[in-house]
MIMAR-703383 format. One line per 5 residues: number of its first residue (from 1); their letters; for each residue x, y, z of C-alpha. Coordinates in nm, 4 decimals, padded with zeros to 6 digits. Each point is the difference from the previous one (the first is absolute). Last residue first. Layout:
BEGIN
NUM	A	X Y Z  ...
This chain:
BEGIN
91	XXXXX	-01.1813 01.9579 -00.8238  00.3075 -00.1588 00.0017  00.1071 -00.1197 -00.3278  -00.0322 -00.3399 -00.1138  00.3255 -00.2467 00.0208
86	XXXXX	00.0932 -00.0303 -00.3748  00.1612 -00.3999 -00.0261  00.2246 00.0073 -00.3392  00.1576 -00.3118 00.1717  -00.0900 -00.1075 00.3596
81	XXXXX	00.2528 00.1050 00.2158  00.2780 -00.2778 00.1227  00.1478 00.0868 00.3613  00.2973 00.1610 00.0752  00.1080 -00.0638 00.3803
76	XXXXX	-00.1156 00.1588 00.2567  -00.0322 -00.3172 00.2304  -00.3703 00.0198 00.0189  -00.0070 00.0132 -00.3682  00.2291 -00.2433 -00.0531
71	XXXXX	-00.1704 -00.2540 00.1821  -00.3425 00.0684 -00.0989  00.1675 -00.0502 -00.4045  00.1237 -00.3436 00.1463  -00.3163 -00.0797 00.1033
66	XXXXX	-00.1852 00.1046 -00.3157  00.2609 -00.1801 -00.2167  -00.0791 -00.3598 00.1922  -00.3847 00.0898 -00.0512  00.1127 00.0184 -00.3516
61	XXXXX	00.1799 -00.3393 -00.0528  -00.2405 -00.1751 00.2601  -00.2733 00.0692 -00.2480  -00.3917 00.0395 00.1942  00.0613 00.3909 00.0356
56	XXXXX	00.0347 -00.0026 -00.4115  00.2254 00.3348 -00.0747  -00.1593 00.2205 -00.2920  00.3202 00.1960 00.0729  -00.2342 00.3285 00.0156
51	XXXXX	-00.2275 -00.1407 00.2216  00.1793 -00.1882 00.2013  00.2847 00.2988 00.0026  -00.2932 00.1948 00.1124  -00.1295 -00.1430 00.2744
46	XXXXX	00.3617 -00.0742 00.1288  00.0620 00.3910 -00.0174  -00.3449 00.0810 00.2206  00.0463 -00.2894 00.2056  00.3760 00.0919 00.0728
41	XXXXX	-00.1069 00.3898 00.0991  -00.2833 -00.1337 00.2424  00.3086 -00.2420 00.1525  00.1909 00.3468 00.0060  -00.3008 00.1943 00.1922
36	XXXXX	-00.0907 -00.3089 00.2528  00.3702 00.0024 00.0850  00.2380 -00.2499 -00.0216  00.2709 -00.1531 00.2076  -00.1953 -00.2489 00.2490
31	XXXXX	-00.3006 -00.0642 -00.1957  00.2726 -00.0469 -00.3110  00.2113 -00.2426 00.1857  -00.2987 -00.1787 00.0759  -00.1569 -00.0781 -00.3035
26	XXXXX	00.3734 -00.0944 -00.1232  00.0566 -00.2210 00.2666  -00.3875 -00.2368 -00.0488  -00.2933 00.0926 00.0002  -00.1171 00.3366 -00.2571
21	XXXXX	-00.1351 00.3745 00.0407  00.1155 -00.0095 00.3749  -00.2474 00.1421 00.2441  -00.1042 00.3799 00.0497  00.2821 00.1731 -00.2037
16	XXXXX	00.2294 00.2360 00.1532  -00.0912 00.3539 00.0713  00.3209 00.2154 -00.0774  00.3393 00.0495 00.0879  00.2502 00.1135 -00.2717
11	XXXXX	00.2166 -00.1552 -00.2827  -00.2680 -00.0406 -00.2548  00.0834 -00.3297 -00.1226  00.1635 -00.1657 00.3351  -00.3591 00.1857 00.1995
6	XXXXX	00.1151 -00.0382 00.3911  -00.3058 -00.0923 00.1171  -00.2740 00.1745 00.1871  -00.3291 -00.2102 00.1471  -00.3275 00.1911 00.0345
1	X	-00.1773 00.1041 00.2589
């Protein structure tokens, strides 16, 4: 059975993540307060500001970005988009 949370992004219950996706507060905070579907929905948007953003994972600058961009977006804040990015059409 899985676990439910309280999803902060999505505002509704659903299956929480299996373990936290990091140590340390933050990590925690979102196993506690995020669902498996939002922290899917992160990955998918982090992927591709990275990509996009040509961000270096091993610069402290841009890793710093990425965390405050997971912040936002978990808060509902606005979050940067990567510019002229076309998502492809559902098929």
């Amino acid at each position: 059975m899985s676990r439910k949370v309280m999803c902060q992004k999505l505002k509704k219950e659903l299956d929480g993540l299996d373990f936290a996706p990091f140590p340390g507060p933050k990590g925690l905070n979102i196993f506690e307060n995020v669902s498996k579907q939002a922290w899917q929905d992160w990955m998918a948007h982090q992927t591709t500001l990275i990509n996009e953003k040509r961000l270096n994972m091993m610069d402290l600058t841009d890793r710093a970005y990425l965390d405050e961009q997971r912040d936002k977006f978990f808060e509902g804040g606005e979050v940067d988009q990567a510019d002229g990015y076309i998502p492809p059409e559902d098929q």
